[in-house]
C-alpha positions as CSV (number, residue, x, y, z in Angstrom):
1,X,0.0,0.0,0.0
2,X,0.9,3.5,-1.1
3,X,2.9,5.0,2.2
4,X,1.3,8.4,1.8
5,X,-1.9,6.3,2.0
6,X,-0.7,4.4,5.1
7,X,-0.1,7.0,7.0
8,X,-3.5,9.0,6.3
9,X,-5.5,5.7,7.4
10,X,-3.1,5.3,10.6
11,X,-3.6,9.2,11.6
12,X,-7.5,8.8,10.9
13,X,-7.3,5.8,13.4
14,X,-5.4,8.0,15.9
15,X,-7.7,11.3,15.1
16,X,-10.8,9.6,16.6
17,X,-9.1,7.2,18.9
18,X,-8.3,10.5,20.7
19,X,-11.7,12.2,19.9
20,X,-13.5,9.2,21.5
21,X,-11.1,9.1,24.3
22,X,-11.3,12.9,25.0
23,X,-15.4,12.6,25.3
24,X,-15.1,9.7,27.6
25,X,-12.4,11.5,30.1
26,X,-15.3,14.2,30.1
27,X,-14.0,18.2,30.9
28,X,-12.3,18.0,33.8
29,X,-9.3,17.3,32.0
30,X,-9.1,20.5,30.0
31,X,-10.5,22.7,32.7
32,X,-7.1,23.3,34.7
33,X,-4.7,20.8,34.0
34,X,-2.8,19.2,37.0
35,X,0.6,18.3,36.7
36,X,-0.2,14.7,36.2
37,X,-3.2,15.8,33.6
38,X,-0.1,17.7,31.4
39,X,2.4,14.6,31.5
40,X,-1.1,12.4,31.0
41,X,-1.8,14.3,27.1
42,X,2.1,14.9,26.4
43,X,2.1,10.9,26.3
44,X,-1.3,10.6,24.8
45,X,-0.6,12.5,22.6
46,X,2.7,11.3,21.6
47,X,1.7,8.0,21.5
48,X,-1.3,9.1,18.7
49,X,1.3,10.7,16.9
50,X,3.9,7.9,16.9
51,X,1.1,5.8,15.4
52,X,0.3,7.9,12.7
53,X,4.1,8.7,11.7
54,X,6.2,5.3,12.9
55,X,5.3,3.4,9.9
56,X,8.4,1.2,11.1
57,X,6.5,-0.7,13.2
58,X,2.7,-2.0,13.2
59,X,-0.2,0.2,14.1
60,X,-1.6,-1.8,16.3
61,X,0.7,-1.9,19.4
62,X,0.3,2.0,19.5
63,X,-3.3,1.7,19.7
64,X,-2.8,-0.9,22.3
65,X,-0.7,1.7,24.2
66,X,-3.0,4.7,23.9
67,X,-5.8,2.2,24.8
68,X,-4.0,1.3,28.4
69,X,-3.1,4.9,28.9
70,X,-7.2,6.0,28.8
71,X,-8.3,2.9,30.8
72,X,-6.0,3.7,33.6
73,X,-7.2,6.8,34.2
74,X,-10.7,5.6,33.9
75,X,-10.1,3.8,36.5
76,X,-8.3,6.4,38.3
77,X,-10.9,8.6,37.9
78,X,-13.8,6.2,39.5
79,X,-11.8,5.5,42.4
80,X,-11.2,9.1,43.2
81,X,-15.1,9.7,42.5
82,X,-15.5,6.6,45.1
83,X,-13.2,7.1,47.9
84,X,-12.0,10.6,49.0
85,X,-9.3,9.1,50.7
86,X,-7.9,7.4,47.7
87,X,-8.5,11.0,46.1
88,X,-6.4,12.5,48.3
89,X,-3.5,10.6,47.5
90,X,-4.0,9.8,44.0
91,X,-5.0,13.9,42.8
92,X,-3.7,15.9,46.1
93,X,-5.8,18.6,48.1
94,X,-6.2,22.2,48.8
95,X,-3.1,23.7,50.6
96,X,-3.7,26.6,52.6
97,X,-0.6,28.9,52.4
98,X,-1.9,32.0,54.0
99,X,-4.7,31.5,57.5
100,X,-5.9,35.0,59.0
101,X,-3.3,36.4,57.2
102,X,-0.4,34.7,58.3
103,X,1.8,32.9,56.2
104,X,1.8,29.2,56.8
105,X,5.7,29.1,55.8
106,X,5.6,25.2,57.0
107,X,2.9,24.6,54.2
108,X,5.0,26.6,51.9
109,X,8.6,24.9,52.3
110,X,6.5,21.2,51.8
111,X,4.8,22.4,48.9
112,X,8.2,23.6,47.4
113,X,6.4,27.2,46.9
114,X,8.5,29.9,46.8
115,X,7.4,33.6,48.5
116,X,7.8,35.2,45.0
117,X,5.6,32.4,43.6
118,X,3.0,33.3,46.1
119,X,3.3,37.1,45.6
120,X,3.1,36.5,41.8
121,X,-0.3,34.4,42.2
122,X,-1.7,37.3,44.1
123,X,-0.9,40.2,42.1
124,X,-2.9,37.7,39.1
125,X,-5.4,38.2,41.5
126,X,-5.7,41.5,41.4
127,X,-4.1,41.7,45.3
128,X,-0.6,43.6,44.9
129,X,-1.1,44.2,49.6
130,X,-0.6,40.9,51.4
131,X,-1.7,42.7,54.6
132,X,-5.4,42.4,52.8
133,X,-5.4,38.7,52.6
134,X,-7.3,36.8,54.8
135,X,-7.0,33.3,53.6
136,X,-5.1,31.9,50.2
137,X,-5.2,28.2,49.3
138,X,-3.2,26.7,47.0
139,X,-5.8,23.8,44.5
140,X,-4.3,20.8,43.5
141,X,-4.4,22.4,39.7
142,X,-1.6,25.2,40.8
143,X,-4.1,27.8,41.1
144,X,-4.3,30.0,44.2
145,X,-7.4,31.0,45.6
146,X,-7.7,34.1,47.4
147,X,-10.3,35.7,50.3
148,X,-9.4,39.2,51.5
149,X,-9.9,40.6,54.4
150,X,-13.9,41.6,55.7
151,X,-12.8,45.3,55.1
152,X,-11.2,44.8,51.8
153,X,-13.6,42.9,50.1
154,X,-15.6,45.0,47.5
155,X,-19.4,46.2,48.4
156,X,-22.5,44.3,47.4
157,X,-26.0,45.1,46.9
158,X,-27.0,43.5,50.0
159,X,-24.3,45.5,51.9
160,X,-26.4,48.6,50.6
161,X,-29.8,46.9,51.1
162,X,-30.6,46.7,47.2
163,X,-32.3,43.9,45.7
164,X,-30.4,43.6,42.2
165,X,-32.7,43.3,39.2
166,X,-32.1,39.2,37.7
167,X,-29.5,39.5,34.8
168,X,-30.0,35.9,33.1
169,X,-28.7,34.6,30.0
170,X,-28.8,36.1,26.4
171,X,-30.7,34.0,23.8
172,X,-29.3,33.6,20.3
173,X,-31.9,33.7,17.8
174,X,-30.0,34.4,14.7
175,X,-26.6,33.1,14.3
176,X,-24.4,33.5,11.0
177,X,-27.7,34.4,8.9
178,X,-29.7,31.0,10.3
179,X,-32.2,31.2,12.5
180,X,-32.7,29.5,15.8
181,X,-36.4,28.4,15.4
182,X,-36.6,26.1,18.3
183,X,-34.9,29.4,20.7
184,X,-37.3,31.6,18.9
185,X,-40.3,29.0,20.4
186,X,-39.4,29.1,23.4
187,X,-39.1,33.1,23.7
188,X,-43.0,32.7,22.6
189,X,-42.2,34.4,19.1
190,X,-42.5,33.4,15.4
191,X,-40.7,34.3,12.6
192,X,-43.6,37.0,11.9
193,X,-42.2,38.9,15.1
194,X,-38.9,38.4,14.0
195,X,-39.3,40.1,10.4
196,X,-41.2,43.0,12.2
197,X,-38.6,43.7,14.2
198,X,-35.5,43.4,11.5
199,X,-37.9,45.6,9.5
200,X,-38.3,48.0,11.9
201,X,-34.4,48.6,12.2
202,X,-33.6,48.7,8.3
203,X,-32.8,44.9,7.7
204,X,-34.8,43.0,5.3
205,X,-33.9,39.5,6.4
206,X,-31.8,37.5,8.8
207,X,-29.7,36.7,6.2
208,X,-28.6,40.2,6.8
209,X,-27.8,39.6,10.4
210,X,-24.3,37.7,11.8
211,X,-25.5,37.5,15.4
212,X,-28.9,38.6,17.3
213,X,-29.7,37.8,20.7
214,X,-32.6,38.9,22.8
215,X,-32.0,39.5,26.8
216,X,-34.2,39.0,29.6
217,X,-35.5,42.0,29.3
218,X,-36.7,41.7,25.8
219,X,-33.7,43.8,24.6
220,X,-32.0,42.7,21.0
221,X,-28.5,43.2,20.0
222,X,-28.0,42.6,16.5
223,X,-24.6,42.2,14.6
224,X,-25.6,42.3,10.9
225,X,-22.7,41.3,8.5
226,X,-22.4,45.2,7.1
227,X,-21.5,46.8,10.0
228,X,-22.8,50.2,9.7
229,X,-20.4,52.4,11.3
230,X,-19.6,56.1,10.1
231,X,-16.5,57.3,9.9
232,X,-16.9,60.8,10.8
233,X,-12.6,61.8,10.8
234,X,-10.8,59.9,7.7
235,X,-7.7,60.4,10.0
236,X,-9.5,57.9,12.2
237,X,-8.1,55.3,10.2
238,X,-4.6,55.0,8.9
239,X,-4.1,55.2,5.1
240,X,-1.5,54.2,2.6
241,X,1.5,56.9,3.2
């Protein structure tokens, strides 16, 4: 068989050995990556790749390998869903570093975390004062998780006695010129309301439209494909010197 051809069959094979495997691990792993979830896809994926390109050896030993790699941490991943002790070992726990702001340099020294490391994770935080940290705990993915102080923390509406009017989510109605007719049924619209409204704002059709979403409170925000934006200053824009 053609080697070109070989090698397109044995990447196919790898492609959605790795798709399949990927939907059966489930999110987790591509949320925040542990240290053991990087070295885990390195050699997954490797191991895809050495079957699609090692055409010196047979395919089917490096299916084999990716195979054993997935199971195992099936199996990993049940037990740790099972028993919380043998999730504690097997994936680590939360490390607290700093407790009523004092630094737990005990924690810190068997962690191997540095005090720069620590002042670098809170300045991500938007926290450039350690004196305003109350607690900060290390997760077993390397992030740090931070709660200031009472008097640092930033005001709520219930601190001012306000009841906040209920955001909720956007719904997409139009999206890249389709519509969404099932999103429009459940909004308790038809398409008759939909051309009323397009009408109403210049557009004769949703094939018009790139994006248009309707809010909770009935408010739409339409994208149409021809932006119409007027340039009132043409030294808004640089042109060709």
């Amino acid at each position: 068989m053609n080697e070109a051809l070989v090698e397109m069959v044995r990447g196919l094979i790898g492609f959605f050995s790795l798709l399949i495997f990927a939907r059966l691990l489930g999110k987790q792993q591509v949320s925040q990556l542990t240290f053991f979830d990087y070295v885990l896809g390195i050699t997954v994926g490797s191991t895809a790749s050495s079957l699609t390109t090692d055409l010196t050896s047979r395919a089917w030993p490096h299916w084999v390998g990716l195979v054993t790699w997935i199971v195992c941490v099936l199996i990993l991943q049940y037990i740790t869903l099972k028993s919380r002790y043998a999730a504690k070992y097997i994936s680590g726990e939360p490390t607290i570093l700093v407790m009523n702001g004092n630094i737990m340099e005990g924690a810190m020294r068997t962690m191997r975390y540095r005090a720069t490391d620590l002042l670098e994770q809170l300045r991500e935080k938007g926290v450039f004062d350690l004196s305003q940290v109350a607690y900060a705990v290390l997760e077993t993915d390397g992030q740090l998780s931070v709660l200031k102080k009472a008097q640092h923390q930033p005001v709520t509406p219930q601190d001012l006695n306000m009841t906040p009017q209920y955001g909720g989510m956007c719904v997409e109605i139009i999206y890249d010129g389709k519509v969404m007719t099932q999103n429009l049924r459940d909004l308790g619209k038809d398409h008759g309301w939909l051309r009323a409204e397009l009408a109403a704002r210049g557009y004769r059709g949703p094939e018009e439209i790139f994006m248009l979403l309707v809010d909770p409170q009935g408010q739409l925000f339409i994208d149409p494909y021809k932006d119409r934006v007027k340039i009132t200053d043409p030294g808004d824009f640089p042109g060709p010197s």
